[in-house]
C-alpha positions in Angstrom: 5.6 -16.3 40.1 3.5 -19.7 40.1 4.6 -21.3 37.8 4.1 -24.9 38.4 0.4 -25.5 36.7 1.5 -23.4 33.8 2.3 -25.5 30.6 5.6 -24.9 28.5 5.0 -23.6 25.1 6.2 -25.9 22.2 6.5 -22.6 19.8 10.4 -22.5 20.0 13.3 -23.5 19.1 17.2 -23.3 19.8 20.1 -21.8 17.8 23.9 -23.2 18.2 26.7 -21.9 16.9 28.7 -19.2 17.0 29.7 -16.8 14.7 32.9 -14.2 14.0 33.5 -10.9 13.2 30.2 -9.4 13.6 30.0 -9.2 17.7 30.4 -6.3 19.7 33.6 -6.7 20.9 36.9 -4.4 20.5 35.5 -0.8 19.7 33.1 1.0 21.3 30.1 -1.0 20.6 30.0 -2.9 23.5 29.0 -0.1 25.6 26.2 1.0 22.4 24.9 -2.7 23.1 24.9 -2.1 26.9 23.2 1.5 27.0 20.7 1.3 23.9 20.2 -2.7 23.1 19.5 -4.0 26.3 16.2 -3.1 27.2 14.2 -5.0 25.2 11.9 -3.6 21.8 11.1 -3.8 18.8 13.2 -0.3 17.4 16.3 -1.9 19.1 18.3 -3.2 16.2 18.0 0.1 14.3 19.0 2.1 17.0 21.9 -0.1 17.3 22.9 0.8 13.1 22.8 4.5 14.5 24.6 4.1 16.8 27.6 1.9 14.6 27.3 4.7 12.2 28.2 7.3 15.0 30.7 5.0 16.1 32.2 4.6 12.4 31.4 1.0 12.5 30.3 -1.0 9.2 26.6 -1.9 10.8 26.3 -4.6 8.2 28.7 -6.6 10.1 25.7 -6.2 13.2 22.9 -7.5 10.9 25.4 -10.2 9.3 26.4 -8.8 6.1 29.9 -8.0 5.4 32.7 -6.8 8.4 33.2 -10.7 8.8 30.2 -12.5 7.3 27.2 -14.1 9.5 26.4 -16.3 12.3 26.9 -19.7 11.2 23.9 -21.2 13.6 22.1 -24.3 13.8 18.3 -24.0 14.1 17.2 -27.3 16.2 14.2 -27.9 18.9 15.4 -30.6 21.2 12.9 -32.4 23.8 11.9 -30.5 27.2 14.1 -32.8 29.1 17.2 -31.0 27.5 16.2 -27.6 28.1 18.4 -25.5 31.1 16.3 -24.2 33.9 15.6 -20.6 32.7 14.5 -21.8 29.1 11.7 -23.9 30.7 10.6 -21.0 33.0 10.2 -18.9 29.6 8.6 -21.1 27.7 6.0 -21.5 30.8 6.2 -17.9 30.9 5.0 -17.7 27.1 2.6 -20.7 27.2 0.7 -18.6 29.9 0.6 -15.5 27.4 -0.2 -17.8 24.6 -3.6 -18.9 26.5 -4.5 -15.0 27.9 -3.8 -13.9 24.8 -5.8 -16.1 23.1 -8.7 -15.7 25.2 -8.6 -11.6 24.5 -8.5 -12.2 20.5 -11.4 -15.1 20.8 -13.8 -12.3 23.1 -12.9 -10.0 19.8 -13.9 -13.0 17.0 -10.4 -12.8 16.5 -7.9 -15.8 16.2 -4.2 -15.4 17.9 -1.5 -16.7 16.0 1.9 -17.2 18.9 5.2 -16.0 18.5 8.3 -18.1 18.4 10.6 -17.6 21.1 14.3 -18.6 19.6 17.3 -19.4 22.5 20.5 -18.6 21.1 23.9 -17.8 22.9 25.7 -15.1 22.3 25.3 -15.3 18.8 22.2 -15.9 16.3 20.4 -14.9 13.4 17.1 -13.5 13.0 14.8 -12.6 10.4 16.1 -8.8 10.9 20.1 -9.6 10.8 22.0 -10.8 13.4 21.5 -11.1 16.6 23.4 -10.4 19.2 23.7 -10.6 23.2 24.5 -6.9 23.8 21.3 -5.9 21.9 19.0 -7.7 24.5 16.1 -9.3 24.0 14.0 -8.6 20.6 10.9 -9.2 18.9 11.6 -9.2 14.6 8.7 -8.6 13.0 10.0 -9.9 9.7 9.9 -13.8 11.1 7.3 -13.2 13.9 9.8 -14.5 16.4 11.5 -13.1 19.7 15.2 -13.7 20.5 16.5 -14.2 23.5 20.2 -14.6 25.0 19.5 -16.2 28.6 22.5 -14.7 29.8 20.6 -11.3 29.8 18.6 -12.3 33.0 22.4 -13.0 34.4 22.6 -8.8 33.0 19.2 -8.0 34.5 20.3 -9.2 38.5 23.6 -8.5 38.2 24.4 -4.9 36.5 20.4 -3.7 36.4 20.0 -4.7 40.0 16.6 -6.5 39.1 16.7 -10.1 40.6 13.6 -12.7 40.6 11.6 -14.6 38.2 8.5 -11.8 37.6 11.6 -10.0 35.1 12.0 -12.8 33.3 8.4 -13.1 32.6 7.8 -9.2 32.3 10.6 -9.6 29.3 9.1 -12.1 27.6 5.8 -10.6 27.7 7.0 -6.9 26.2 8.1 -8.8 23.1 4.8 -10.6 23.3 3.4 -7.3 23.2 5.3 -5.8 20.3 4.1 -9.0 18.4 0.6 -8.1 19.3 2.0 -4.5 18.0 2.9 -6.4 14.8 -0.5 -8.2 14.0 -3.1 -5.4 14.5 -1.4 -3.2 12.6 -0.4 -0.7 15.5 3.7 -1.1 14.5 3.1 -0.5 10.9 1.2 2.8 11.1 4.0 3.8 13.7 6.8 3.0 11.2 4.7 4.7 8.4 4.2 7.7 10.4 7.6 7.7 11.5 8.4 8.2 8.3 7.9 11.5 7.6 8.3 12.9 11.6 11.2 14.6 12.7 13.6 13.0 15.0 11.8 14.0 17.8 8.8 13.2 17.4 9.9 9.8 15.8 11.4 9.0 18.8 8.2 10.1 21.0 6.3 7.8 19.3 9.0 5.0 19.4 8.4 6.0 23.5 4.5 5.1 22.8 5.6 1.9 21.2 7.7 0.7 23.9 5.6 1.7 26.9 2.4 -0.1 25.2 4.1 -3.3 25.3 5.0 -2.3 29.0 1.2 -2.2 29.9 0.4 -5.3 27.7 3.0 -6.9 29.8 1.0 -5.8 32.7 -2.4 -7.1 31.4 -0.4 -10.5 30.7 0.1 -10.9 34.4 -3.6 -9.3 35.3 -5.3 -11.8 33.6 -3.4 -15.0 34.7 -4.8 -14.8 38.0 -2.6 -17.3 39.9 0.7 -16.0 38.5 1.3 -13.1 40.4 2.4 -14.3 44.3 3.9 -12.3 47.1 7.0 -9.5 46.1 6.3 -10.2 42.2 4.6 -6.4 41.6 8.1 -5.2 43.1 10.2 -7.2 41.5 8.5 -5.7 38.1 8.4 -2.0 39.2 12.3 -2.7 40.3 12.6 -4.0 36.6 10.5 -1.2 34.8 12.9 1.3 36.8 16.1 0.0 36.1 15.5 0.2 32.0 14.1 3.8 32.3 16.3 5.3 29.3 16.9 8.4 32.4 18.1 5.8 34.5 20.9 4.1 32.3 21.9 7.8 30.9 22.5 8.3 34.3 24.4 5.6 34.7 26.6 6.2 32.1 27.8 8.9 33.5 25.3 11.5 31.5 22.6 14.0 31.7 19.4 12.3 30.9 18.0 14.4 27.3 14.7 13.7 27.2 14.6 14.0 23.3 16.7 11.3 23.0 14.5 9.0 24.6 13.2 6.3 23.0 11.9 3.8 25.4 10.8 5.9 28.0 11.3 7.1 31.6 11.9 4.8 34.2 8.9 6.6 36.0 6.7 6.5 32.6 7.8 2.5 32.4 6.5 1.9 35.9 3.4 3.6 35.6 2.5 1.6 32.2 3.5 -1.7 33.7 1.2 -1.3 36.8 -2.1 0.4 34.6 -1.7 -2.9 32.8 -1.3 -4.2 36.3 -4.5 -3.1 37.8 -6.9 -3.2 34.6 -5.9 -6.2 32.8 -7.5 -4.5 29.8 -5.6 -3.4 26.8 -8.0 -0.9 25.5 -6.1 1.2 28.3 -2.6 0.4 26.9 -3.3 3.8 24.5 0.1 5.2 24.8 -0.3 7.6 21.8 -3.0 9.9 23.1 -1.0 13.4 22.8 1.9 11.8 20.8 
């Protein structure tokens, strides 16, 4: 990506500290964190309770109640000269959504309010519990705010085989998306109808969820028209396939179930990044049609 002419957004801040008792270590949860966590969304963290529950692990001590107590973090926002290499790549990274973003709400008569993006290592707290590395990056609706380990894009070259710096900015701009989820109203109405659906279908339309903010993603990078440089379409495809819920079933040694899904195929992740690719309009993000 080009990056150089892009400005670093001030909404953020860094948490420090670490916490014990309520990581994914020892157990099983490690590998929960590893196959359902790390792909980025807004349904992770409750996906993650299932999954303690299955595992006959106390979820509170995932959201920072009980099973060890909390985090103990420190909330601070140090100047730009401090920041590591990767932090100031994401905060150019949401800076540019910040200004297409804002352009799209202002053509509506609509005013944008940004997301905070919080570093933390390892170990954090959010507005929604804890947070943790192996759940990957999230948006928490609660606080308005997305979390993000840096490690992960250590995770996303290394185990998901998706190198480069386009990744790190199709990341950052999913959770933008399930903030822009969060402020029209779309993630309510899908929690309310979730609701009363069956599993199934809850999870179909946790799928919708998920790929939407794949194609705002997309329309992110569309309408910043000197981003996107040579390999950076591949580099996201590469990314989009690699968290396909198919693909890390398969990895894990099982038979993809398409009922379980709830983020999507890797082909279904693909083909939502590139429509918001190629039409930089996210009246054509409509992932629900037939849901």
């Amino acid at each position: 990506m080009r990056l150089d002419d892009e400005n670093e957004s001030s909404n953020f801040e860094i948490q420090s500290g670490r916490g014990g008792g309520g990581g994914f270590g020892g157990g099983g949860l490690g590998l929960i964190g590893m196959l359902l966590g790390s792909r980025f969304g807004i349904f992770g963290i409750g996906i993650l309770i299932v999954g303690a529950l299955v595992m006959g692990v106390n979820p509170l001590s995932l959201l920072g109640g009980g099973g060890g107590g909390a985090p103990q973090v420190q909330t601070e926002k140090p100047g730009f000269q401090e920041l590591t290499p990767v932090q100031r790549i994401s905060l150019k990274v949401l800076g540019s959504t910040e200004r297409r973003w804002t352009d799209i709400f202002k053509a509506e008569g609509q005013q944008y309010p940004p997301p905070t993006l919080v570093f933390y290592s390892q170990n954090g707290q959010s507005g929604c519990g804890a947070a943790q590395s192996a759940m990957g990056p999230f948006y928490c609706p609660a606080d308005q705010k997305i979390y993000l380990d840096t490690d992960f894009f250590n995770e996303m070259e290394t185990r998901f085989n998706a190198p480069g710096d386009f990744p790190i900015g199709y990341i950052i701009a999913h959770e933008v998306g399930h903030h822009i989820q969060t402020i029209t109203g779309i993630a309510n109405k899908v929690r309310t109808a979730q609701k009363s659906a069956s599993e199934a279908e809850g999870n179909a339309l946790q799928v919708a969820m998920e790929l939407q903010a794949d194609c705002y993603a997309g329309v992110w990078a569309a309408r910043d028209t000197n981003l996107m440089e040579a390999g950076d379409l591949e580099e996201g495809m590469r990314a989009a396939q690699a968290i396909g819920d198919d693909t890390l079933q398969k990895a894990a040694g099982r038979r993809p179930v398409p009922e379980s899904f709830t983020h999507g195929t890797a082909a279904q992740r693909m083909e939502w990044l590139r429509k918001g690719l190629s039409t930089g309009d996210p009246a054509q993000c409509d992932t629900f049609k037939g849901v």
